[in-house]
C-alpha positions as CSV (number, residue, x, y, z in Angstrom):
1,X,118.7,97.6,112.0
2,X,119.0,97.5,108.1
3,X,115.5,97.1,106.6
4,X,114.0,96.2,109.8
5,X,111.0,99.7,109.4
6,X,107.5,99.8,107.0
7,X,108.0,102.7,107.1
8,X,108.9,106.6,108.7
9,X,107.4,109.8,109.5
10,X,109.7,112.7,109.2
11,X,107.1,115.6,110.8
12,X,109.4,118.3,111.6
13,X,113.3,117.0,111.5
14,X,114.0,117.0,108.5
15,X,114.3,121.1,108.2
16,X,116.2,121.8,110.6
17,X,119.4,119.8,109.4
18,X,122.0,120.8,107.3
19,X,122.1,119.9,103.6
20,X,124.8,117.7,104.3
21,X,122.9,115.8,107.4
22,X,119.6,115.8,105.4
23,X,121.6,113.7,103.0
24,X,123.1,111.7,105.7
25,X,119.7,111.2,106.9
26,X,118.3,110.2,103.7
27,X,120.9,107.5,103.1
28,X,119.8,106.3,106.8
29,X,116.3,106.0,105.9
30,X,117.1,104.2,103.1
31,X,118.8,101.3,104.8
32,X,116.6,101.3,107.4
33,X,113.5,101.0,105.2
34,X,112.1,97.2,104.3
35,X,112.0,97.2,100.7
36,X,108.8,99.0,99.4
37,X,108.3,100.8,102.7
38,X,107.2,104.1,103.1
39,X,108.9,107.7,104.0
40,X,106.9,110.9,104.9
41,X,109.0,114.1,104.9
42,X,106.6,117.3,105.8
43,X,108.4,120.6,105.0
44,X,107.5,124.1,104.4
45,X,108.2,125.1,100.7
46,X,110.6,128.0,100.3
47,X,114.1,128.7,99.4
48,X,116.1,130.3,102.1
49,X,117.8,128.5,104.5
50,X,117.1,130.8,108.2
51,X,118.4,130.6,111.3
52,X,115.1,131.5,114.0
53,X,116.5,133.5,116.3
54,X,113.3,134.0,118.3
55,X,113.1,130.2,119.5
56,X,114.4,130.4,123.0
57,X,113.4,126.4,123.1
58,X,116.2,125.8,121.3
59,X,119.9,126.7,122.5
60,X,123.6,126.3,120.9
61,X,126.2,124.9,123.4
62,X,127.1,128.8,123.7
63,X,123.9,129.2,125.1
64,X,122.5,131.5,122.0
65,X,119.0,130.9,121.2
66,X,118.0,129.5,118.0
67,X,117.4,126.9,115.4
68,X,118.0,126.0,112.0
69,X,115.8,126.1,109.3
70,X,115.7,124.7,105.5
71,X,112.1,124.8,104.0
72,X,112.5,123.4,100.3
73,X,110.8,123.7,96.9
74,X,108.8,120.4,95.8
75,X,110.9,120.0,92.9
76,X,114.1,120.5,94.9
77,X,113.6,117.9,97.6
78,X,111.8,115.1,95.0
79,X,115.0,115.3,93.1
80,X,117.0,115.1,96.2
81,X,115.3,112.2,97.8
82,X,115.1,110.4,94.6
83,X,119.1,110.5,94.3
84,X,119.0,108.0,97.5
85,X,116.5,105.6,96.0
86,X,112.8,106.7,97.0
87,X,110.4,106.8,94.4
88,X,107.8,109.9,95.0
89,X,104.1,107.9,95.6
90,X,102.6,111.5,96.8
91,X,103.6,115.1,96.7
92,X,101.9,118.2,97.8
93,X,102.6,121.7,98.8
94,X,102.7,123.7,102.0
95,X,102.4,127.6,101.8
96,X,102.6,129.9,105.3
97,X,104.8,131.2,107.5
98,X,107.3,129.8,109.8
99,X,107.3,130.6,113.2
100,X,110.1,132.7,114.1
101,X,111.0,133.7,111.3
């Protein structure tokens, strides 16, 4: 329901969609949000968009193994979820590997 959430924790999503369903998803958030409420995003910072192969958890309808992967740099997603609205209360940085990769 429109504005009907304080707030949301985005753990480990957020990564593994697409630039243009991380938009969508932003743009979700946004109506769902009560105005003033909160959104949490946690991402590895980096540049490369992977795809982790070693992740048998995680399957394509073909049956391949694998997952998507997007880590960001800080200044890249602020500007990106501040184009949907969010003002940045917090930000902080991330640094190690990713599994699989």
């Amino acid at each position: 329901r429109p504005e009907s959430l304080e707030g949301i924790w985005d753990q480990s999503a957020f990564p593994h969609l697409t630039a243009s369903q991380a938009r969508q998803a932003l743009a979700q958030y946004w109506e769902a949000l009560k105005p003033n409420g909160y959104l949490f995003i946690r991402v590895r910072e980096g540049e490369d968009e992977l795809f982790l192969t070693g992740d048998v958890s995680f399957r394509t309808a073909e049956g391949a193994g694998g997952r998507y992967y997007t880590p960001y740099m800080v200044n890249n997603l602020e500007a990106l979820v501040r184009e949907y609205g969010f003002a940045i209360v917090e930000s902080g940085r991330e640094l190690g590997e990713i599994d699989g990769a």
